[in-house]
C-alpha angles and dihedrals in degrees: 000000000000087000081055098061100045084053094056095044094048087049088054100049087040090061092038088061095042079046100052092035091052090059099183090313099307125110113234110246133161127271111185106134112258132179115262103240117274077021115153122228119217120246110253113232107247104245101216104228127251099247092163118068125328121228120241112264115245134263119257130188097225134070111266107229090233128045113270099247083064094047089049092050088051090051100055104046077056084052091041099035124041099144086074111036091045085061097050123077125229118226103199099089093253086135082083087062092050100272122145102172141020084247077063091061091063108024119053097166148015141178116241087257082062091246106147118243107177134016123227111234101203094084092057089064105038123078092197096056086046096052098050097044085047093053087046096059095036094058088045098053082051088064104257125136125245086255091061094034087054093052096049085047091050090047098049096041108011090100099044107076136326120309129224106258093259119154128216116257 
């Protein structure tokens, strides 16, 4: 009885993974965007950074996954520091919402002085935007350049999710 079981349940999950493979007749590839080989990638306009008073984040009806102080601190050196963060990726998915960039998941807007005029509220909610906006400025502040920034961030969250399409700089 018992040999009977384990057959029909192995003929079941057998026909569960021909079903799911099968995926209405397509075969499962990934579609993160990549560049076509010998592809250029355009340059990337250079954001001037806020360096005058930053405006207040705003509120939001949800608990943040970090403390606030930590949030703001994330948020300014966006604000402070565009040449870095709109060279990172972000791995959270956030490209579906428009973002191209981990700087994107902070900044919405700017003035053409660089001055920031509205926050993007995404960043205060996600963990992941905040953790990768957090490593970045931390390895800056340790000295290191956006090139190498952009290579510790790859290597800690490259294989988790899809990155916005940034390109290196």
């Amino acid at each position: 009885m018992i040999y009977k079981l384990i057959a029909v349940a192995a003929l079941g999950l057998a026909g569960s993974v021909v079903l799911v493979a099968a995926g209405e007749g397509r075969l499962q590839t990934d579609v993160r965007p990549r560049a076509a080989a010998g592809a250029q990638i355009a340059p990337v306009e250079t954001i001037k950074p806020d360096n005058g008073p930053l405006p207040p984040l705003p509120r939001v009806s949800f608990d943040p996954p970090a403390p606030m102080a930590e949030i703001q601190q994330v948020y300014e050196f966006a604000a402070r520091h565009p040449e870095v963060l709109q060279y990172m990726p972000c791995y959270c998915g956030c490209q579906q919402i428009g973002h191209t960039s981990n700087h994107s998941c902070f900044v919405k807007s700017r003035a053409a002085t660089g001055r920031v005029t509205e926050w993007d509220t995404h960043g205060i909610g996600c963990g992941v935007c905040l953790a990768v906006g957090r490593d970045a400025m931390n390895l800056f502040k340790s000295g290191l350049k956006p090139v190498a920034i952009r290579a510790a961030i790859d290597k800690k969250y490259g294989a988790s999710s899809m990155p916005t399409p940034r390109p290196i700089r």
